[in-house]
KEKE-976547 format. One record per residue (C-alpha): residue number from 1; residue in one letter; z, x, y. Coordinates in nm, 2 decimals. Layout:
NODE NUM A Z X Y
...
REM end
This chain:
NODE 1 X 26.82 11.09 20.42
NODE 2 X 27.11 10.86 20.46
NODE 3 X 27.25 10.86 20.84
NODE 4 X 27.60 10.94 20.82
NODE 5 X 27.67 10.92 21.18
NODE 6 X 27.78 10.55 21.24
NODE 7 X 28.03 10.63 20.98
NODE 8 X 28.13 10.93 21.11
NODE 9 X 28.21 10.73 21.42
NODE 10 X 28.37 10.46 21.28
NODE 11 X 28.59 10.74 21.15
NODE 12 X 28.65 10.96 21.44
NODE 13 X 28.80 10.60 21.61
NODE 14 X 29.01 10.52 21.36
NODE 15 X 29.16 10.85 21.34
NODE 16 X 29.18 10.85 21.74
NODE 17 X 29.34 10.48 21.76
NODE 18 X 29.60 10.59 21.49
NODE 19 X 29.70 10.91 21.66
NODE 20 X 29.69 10.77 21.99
NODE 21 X 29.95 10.52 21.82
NODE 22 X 30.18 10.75 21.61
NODE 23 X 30.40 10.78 21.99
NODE 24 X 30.47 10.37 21.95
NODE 25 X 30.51 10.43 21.57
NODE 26 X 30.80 10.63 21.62
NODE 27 X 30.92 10.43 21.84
NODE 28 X 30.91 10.18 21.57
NODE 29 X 31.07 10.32 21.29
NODE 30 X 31.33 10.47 21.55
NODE 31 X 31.41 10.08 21.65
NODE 32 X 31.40 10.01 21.29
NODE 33 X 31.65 10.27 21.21
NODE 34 X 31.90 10.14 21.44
NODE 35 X 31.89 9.81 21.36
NODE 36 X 31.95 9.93 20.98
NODE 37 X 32.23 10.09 21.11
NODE 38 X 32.39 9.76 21.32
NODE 39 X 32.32 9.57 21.00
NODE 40 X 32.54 9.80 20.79
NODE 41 X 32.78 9.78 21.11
NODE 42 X 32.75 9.42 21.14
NODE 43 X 32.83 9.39 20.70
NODE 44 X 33.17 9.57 20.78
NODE 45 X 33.27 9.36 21.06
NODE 46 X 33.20 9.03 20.91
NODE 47 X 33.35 9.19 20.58
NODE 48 X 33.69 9.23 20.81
NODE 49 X 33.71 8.91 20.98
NODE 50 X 33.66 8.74 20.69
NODE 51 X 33.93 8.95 20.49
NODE 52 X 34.20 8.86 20.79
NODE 53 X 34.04 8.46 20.75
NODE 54 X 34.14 8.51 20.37
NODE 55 X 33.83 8.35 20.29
NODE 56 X 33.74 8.39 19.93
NODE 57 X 33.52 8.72 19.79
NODE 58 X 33.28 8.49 19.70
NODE 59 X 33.21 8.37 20.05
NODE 60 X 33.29 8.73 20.18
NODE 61 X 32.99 8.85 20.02
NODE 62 X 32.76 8.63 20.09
NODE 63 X 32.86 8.64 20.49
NODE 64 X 32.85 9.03 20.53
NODE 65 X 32.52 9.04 20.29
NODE 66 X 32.34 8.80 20.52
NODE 67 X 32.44 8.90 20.83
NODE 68 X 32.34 9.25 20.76
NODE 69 X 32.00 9.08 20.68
NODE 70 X 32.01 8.89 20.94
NODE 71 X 32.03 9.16 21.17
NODE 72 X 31.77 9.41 20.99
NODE 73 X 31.51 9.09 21.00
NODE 74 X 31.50 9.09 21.36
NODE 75 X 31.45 9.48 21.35
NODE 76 X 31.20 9.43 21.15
NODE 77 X 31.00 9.18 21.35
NODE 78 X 31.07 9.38 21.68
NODE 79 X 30.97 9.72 21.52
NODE 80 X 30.61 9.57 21.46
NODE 81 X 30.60 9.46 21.79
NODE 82 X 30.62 9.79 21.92
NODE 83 X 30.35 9.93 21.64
NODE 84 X 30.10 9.70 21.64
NODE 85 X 30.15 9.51 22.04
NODE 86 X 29.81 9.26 21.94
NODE 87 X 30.05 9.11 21.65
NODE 88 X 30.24 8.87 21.81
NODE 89 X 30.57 8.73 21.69
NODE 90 X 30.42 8.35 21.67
NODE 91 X 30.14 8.50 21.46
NODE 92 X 30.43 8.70 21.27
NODE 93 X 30.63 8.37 21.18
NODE 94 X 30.32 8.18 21.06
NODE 95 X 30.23 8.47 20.85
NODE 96 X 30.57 8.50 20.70
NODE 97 X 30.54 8.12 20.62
NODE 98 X 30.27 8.13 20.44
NODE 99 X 30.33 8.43 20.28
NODE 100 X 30.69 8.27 20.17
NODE 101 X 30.51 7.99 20.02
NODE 102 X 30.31 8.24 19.78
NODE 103 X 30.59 8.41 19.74
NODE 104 X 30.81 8.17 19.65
NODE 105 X 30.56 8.07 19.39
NODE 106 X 30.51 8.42 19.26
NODE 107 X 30.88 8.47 19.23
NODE 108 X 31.01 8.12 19.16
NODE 109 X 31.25 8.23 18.90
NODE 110 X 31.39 8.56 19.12
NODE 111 X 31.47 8.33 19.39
NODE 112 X 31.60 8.06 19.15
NODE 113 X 31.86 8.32 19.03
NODE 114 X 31.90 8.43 19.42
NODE 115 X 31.97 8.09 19.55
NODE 116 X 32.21 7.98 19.23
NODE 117 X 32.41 8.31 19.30
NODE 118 X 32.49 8.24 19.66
NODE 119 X 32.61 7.87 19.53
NODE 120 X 32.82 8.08 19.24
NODE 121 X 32.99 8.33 19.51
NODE 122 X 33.08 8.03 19.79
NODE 123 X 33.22 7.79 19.53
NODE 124 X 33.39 8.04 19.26
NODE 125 X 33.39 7.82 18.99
NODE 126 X 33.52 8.17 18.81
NODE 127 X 33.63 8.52 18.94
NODE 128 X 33.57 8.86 18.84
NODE 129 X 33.82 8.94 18.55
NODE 130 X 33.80 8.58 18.40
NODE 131 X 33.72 8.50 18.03
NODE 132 X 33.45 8.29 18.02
NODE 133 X 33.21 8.12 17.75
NODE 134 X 32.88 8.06 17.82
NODE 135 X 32.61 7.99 17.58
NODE 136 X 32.62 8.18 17.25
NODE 137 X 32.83 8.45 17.48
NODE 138 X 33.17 8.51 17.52
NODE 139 X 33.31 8.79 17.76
NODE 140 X 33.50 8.91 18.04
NODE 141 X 33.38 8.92 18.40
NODE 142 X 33.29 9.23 18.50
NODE 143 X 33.03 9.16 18.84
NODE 144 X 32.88 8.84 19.01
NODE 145 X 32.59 8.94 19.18
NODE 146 X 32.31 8.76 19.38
NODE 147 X 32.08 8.76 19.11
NODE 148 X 32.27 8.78 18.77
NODE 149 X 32.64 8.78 18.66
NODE 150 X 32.78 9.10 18.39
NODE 151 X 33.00 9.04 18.12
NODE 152 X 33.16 9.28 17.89
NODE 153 X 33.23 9.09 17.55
NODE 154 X 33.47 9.16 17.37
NODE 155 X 33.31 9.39 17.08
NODE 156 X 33.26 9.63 17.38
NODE 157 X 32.89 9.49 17.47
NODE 158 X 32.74 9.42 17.79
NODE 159 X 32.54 9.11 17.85
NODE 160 X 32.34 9.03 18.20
NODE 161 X 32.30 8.65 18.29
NODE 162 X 32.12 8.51 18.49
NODE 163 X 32.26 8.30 18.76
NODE 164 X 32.00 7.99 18.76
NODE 165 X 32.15 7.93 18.36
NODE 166 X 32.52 7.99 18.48
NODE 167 X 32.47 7.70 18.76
NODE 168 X 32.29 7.45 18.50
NODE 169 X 32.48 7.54 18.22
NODE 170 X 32.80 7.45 18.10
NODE 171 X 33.06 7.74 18.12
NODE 172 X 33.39 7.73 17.97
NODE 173 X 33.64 7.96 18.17
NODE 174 X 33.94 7.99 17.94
NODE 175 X 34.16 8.20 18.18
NODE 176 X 34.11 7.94 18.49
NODE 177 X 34.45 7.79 18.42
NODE 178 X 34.74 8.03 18.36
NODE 179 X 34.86 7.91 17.96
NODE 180 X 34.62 7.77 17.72
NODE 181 X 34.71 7.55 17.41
NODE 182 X 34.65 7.71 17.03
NODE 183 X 34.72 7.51 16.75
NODE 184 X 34.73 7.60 16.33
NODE 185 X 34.69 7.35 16.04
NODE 186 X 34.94 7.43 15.73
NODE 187 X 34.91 7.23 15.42
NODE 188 X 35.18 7.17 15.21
NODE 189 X 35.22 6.99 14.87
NODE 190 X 35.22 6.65 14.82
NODE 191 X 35.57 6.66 14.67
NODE 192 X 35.71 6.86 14.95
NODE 193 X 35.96 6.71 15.16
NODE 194 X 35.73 6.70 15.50
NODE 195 X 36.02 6.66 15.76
NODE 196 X 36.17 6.97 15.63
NODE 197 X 35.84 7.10 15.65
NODE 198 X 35.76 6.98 16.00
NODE 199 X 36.18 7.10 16.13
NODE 200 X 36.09 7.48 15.91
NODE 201 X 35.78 7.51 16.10
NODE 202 X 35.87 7.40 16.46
NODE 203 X 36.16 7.63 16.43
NODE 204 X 35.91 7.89 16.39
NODE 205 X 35.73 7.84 16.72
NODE 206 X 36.05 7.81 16.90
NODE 207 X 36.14 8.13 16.83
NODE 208 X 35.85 8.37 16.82
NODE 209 X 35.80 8.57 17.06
NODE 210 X 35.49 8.53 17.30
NODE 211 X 35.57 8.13 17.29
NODE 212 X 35.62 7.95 17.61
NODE 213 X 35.84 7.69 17.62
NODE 214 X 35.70 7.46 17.91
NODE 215 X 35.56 7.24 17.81
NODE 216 X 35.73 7.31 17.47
NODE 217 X 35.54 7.35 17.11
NODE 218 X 35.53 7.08 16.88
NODE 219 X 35.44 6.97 16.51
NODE 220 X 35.24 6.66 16.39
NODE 221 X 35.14 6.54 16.09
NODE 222 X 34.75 6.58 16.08
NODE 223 X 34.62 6.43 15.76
NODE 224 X 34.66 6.35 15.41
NODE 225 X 34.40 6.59 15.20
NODE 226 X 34.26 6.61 14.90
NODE 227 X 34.50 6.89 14.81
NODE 228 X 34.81 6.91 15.04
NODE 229 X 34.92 6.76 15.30
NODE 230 X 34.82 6.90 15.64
NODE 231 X 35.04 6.96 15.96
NODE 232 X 34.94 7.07 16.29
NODE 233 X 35.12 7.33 16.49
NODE 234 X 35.05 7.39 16.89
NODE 235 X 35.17 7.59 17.09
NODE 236 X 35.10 7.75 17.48
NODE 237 X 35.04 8.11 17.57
NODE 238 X 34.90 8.33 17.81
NODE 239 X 34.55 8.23 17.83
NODE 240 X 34.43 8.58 17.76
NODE 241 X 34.25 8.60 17.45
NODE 242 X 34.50 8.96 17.35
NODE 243 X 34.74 8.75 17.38
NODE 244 X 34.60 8.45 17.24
NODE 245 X 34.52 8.61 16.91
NODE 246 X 34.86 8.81 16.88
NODE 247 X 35.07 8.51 16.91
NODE 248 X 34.85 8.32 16.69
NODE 249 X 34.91 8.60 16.42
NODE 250 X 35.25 8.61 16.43
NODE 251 X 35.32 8.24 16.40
NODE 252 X 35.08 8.20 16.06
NODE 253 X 35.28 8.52 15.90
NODE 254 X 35.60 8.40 16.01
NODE 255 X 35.48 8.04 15.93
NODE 256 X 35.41 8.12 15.55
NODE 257 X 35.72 8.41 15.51
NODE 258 X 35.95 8.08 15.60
NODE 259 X 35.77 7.77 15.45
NODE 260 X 35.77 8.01 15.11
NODE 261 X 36.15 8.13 15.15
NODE 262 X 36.25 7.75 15.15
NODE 263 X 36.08 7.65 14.88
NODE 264 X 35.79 7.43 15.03
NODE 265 X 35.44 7.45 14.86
NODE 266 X 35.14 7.60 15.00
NODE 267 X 34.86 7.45 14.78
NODE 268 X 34.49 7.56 14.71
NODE 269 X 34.22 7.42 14.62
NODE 270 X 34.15 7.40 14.26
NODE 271 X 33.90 7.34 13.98
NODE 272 X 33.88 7.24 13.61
NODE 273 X 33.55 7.48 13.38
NODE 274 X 33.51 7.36 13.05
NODE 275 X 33.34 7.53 12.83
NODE 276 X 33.09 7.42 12.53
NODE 277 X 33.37 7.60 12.27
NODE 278 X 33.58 7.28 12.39
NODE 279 X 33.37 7.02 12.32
NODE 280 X 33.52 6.78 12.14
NODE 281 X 33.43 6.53 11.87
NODE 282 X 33.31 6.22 12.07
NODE 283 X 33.09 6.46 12.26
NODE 284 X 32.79 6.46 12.09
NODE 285 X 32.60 6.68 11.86
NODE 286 X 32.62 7.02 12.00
NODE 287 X 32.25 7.12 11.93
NODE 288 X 32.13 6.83 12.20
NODE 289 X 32.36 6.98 12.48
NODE 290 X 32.09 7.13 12.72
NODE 291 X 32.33 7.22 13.03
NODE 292 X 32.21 7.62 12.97
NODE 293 X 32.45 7.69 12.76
NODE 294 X 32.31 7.75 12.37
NODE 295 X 32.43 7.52 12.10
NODE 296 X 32.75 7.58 11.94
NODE 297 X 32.74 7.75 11.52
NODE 298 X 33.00 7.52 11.41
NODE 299 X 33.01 7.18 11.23
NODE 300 X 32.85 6.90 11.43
NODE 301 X 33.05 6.68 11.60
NODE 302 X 33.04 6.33 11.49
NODE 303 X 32.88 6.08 11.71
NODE 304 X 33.10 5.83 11.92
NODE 305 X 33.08 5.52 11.76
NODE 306 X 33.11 5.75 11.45
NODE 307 X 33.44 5.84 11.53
NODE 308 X 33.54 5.48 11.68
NODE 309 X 33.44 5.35 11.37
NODE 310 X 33.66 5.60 11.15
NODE 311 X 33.98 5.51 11.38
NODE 312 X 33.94 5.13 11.34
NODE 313 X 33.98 5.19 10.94
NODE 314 X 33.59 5.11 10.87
NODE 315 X 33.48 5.46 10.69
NODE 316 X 33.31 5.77 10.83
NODE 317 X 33.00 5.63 10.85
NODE 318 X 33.11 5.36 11.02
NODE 319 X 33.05 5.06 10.77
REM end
């Protein structure tokens, strides 16, 4: 028979050490919970003070969130003083070294994102709101957390980034300054008088609507192409992509409705088919043409030195 009574023992202790320790248990979690409680206190406070500093939100947030953990660390280490009195706070500190150590292994990339978000929220390199470009995303701001950064885009999707690529990447921010520079190419013919062109079009972006005037829009000649003959217009707006896009509409309809109304050219690109029905006589015999096309049912073309020959006064066949 197996002697359960050692066991039994080793039980009944246990469950005598662990009641005779639920009084410094509460205790505890009593301390605990009022140290949760000066944390959330102390978040406010530094929250306010900072808000009557005017120091950024960035910096704002990263203040109140640590000194609220702050505050509920120390909690923490005094509350398991109080439930376990043998675990001292030196032997606390070396064990939360070396378990940071494994931690910080285990969750390398967490704390990468942590760390990059706290460098994000006390420089601001952007703000919430901003329209921003980063990677193969393009978006509005919608939250900069610790960990990861929220952008709506603007098909209505939302798209979670991580903070670690936001610091190491490059990120365009298209609404840091307050007017941002569009610009159009027009091509016009080659015939077309291009000053006329040039005075038609900047009259254009001086008077649409949506255009700033400081600094003022202007019109250069871009390039001679294979087809026309292309002109660049820029122009500032507000560097809101609505009104970006709106602005940009109305200049190319009121662009064409004008250049078209004076006369001026607007050129396409253009190509020459031929067909084997057009083949003419110093082509070849048609039954050797093997571009696809089957071999024409009329009379054979005459070869080329055939037809020289006949034009030089020597005979058809060239003798």
């Amino acid at each position: 028979m197996l002697d359960l009574t050692e066991a039994w023992v080793s039980i009944q202790e246990m469950i005598d050490a662990f009641v005779a320790s639920l009084p410094l248990i509460a205790l505890a979690l009593l301390v605990f919970g009022i140290f949760y409680l000066l944390g959330r206190w102390a978040k406010s406070v530094v929250r306010r003070v900072s808000d009557v500093a005017h120091l950024p939100e960035g910096a704002i947030k990263v203040l109140s969130r640590s000194a609220r953990w702050l505050v509920m660390g120390v909690g923490l280490l005094i509350s398991l003083n109080i439930a376990v009195p043998s675990f001292t706070t030196g032997e606390m500190i070396q064990f939360l070294g070396i378990g940071s150590v494994a931690v910080g292994f285990a969750f390398r990339d967490i704390l990468q994102n942590f760390l990059a978000g706290i460098l994000l929220l006390l420089t601001e390199p952007f703000h919430l709101g901003d329209q921003i470009v980063v990677s193969d995303y393009e978006g509005t701001v919608e939250d900069i957390e610790t960990r990861a950064t929220t952008i709506r885009t603007y098909d209505g999707r939302r798209v979670v980034i991580p903070n670690s690529s936001l610091f190491t990447e490059s990120v365009t921010v298209n609404t840091a300054f307050a007017k941002r520079r569009s610009e159009y190419l027009v091509g016009i013919g080659f015939s077309d008088d291009v000053g006329r062109a040039m005075e038609l079009i900047l009259d254009v972006l001086n008077t649409t609507e949506g255009i700033s005037q400081t600094p003022p829009p202007d019109v250069l000649i871009s390039e001679l192409g294979d087809f026309s003959v292309s002109i660049r217009a820029r122009w500032w707006t507000k560097s809101r992509r609505s009104a970006l896009l709106a602005v940009q509409s109305r200049v190319i309809v009121r662009i064409k409705e004008r250049l078209t109304a004076e006369g001026i050219d607007l050129p396409f690109p253009t190509q020459q088919v031929l067909f084997h029905d057009q083949t003419e006589e110093t082509d070849g015999y048609r039954s050797r043409q093997r571009e696809g096309w089957p071999a024409g049912s009329g009379s054979e073309p005459r070869p080329r030195w055939v037809a020289r020959s006949a034009e030089d006064g020597d005979g058809e066949d060239g003798f």
